[in-house]
C-alpha positions in Angstrom: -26.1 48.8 10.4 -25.1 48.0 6.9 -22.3 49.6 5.8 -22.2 50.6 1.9 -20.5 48.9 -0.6 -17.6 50.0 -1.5 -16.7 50.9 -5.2 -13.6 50.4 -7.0 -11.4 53.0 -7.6 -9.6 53.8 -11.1 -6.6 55.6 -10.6 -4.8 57.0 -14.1 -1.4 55.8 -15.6 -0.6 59.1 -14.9 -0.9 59.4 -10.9 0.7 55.4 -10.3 3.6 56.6 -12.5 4.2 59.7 -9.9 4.1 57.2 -7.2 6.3 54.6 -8.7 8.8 57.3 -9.4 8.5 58.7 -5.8 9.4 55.3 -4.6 11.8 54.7 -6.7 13.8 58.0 -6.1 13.3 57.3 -2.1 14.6 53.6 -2.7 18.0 54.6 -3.5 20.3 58.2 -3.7 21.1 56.9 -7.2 18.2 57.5 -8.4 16.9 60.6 -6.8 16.7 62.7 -9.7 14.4 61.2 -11.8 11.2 62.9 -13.2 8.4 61.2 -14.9 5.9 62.4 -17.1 2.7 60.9 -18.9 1.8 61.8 -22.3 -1.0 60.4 -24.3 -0.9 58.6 -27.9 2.2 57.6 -29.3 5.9 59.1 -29.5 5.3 62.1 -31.6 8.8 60.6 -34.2 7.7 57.8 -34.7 9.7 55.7 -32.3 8.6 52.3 -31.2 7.6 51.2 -27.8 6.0 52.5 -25.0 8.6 54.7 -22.8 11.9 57.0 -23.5 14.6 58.5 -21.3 15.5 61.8 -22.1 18.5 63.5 -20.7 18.5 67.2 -19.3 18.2 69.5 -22.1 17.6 66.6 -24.7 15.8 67.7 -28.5 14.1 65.7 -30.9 15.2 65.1 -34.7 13.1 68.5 -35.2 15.1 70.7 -32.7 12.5 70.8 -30.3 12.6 70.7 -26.9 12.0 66.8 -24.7 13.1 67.9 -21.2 13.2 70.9 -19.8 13.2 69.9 -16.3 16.9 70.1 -15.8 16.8 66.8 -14.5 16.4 63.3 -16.3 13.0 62.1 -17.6 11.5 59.3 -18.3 8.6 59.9 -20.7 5.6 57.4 -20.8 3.9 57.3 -23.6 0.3 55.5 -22.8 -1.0 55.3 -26.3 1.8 53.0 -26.7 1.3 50.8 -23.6 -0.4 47.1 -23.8 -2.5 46.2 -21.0 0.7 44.0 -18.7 2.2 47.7 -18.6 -0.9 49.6 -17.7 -0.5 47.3 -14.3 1.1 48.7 -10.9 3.9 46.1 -11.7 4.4 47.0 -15.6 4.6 50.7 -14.5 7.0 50.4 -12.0 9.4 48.0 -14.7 8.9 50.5 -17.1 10.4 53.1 -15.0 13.0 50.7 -13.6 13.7 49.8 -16.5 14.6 53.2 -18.5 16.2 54.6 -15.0 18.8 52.7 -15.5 19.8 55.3 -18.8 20.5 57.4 -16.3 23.1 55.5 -14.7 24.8 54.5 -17.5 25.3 58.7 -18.3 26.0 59.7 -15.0 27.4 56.7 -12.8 31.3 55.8 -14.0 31.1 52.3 -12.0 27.3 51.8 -13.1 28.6 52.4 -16.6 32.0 50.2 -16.4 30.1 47.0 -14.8 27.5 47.7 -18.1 30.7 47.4 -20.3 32.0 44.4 -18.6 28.4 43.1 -19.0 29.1 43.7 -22.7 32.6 42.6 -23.0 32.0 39.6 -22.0 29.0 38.4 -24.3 29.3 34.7 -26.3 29.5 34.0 -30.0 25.5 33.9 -29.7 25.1 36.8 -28.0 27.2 38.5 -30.6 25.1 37.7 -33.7 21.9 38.5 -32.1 22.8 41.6 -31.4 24.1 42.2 -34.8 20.7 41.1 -36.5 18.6 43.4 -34.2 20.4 46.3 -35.3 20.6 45.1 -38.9 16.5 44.5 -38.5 15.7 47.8 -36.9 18.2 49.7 -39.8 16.0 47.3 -42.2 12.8 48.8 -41.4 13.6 52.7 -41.0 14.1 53.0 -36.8 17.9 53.0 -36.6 20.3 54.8 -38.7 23.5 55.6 -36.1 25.9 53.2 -36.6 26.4 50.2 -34.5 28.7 51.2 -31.6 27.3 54.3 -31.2 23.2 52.3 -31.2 24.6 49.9 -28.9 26.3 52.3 -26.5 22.8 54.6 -26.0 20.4 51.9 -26.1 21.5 48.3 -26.2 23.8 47.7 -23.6 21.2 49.1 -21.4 19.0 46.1 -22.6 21.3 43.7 -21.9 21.4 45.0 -18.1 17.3 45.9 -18.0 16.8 42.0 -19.6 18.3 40.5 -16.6 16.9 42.9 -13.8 13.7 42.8 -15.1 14.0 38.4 -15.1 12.5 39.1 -18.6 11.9 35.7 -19.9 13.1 35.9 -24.0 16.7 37.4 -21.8 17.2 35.2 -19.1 18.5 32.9 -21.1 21.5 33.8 -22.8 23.4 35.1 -20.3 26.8 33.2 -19.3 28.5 32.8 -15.9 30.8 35.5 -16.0 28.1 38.2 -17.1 25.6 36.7 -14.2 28.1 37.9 -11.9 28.4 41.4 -12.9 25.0 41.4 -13.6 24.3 40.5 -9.8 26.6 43.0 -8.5 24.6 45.4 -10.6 21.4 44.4 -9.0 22.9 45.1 -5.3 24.1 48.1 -6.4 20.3 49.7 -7.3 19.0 47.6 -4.4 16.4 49.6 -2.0 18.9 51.8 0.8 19.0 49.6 4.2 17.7 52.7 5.3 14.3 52.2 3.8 12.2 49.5 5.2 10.8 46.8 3.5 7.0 47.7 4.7 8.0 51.4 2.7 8.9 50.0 -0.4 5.3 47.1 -0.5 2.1 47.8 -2.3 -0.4 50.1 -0.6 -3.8 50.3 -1.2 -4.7 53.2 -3.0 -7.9 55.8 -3.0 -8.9 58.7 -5.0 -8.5 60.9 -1.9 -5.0 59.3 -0.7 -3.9 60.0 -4.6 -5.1 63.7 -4.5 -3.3 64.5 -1.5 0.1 63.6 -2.9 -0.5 64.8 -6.1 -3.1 66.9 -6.8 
């Protein structure tokens, strides 16, 4: 007997970001908190890129309210997103990615190894970091003055560069930061608890999708 064909199925940003975040929150107690959420379009204030971290209790420049859940969010904006991050992998980066926010406001030795990361940046390192802000002030997206941009947002880079093996990072990096950096990357590193088979790719369907989150 012939068995039917079997037809592909589409599941929304929206349903693989719940699962990446489910895995990621069972992958490690540090970050069992996190929420994320799916909107469409683009971020509402005009803010590039394609994702944003919210804190608990965190308000836009117009006083109204980004996260309400109490916990810490991570808001996907999928309007924003280019086809690499519409994939299972570019979801789960994305995530990854803007988790690590979280850390570096609630985790004192997450947040000290992020300073050493820092600290301990070349010559090189130095300037480019100082014409990306002086480009993003250029065109209208930054207006908080350096320190305070670079201790919200671009430290965190630095870190997500490297974990993420992002190719235009990977290369500046000197010996000394590597090795924080490493440490950095144990410490997030799936619970020995979890097995490896927990944490692979499964396949997905419509119905398996519903039942988790319907």
């Amino acid at each position: 007997m012939l068995l039917p064909p079997q037809t592909e199925v589409k599941v929304s940003v929206s349903k693989r970001a719940q699962i990446a975040a489910k895995r990621l929150r069972e992958s490690n107690p540090v970050f069992k908190d996190i929420q994320v959420m799916v909107s469409p379009g683009v971020s509402p204030y005009g803010q590039k890129g394609s994702v944003q971290f919210h804190s608990p209790g965190a308000r836009g420049p117009d006083g109204k309210a980004l996260n309400t859940t109490g916990k810490p969010l991570i808001e996907i904006y999928e309007g924003a997103m280019s086809d690499e991050q519409k994939t299972d992998e570019g979801i789960k980066n994305l995530i990854y990615g803007d988790a690590q926010h979280h850390l570096s406001d609630s985790d004192p030795e997450w947040r000290k190894m992020r300073d050493e990361v820092w600290e301990n940046r070349n010559p090189k390192e130095k300037a480019f970091d100082r014409r990306k802000y002086e480009d993003l002030k250029s065109r209208g997206q930054e207006n908080r003055p350096f320190e305070e941009w670079a201790n919200m947002s671009w430290k965190d880079a630095h870190v997500r560069g490297y974990l993420n093996n992002e190719p235009e990072w990977m290369q500046i990096y000197n010996p000394k930061q590597i090795a924080v950096l490493e440490k950095m990357r144990s410490y997030i590193a799936p619970s020995p608890s979890k097995s490896a088979a927990k944490l692979k790719p499964i396949p997905l369907s419509a119905q398996f999708v519903d039942l988790l989150y319907p």
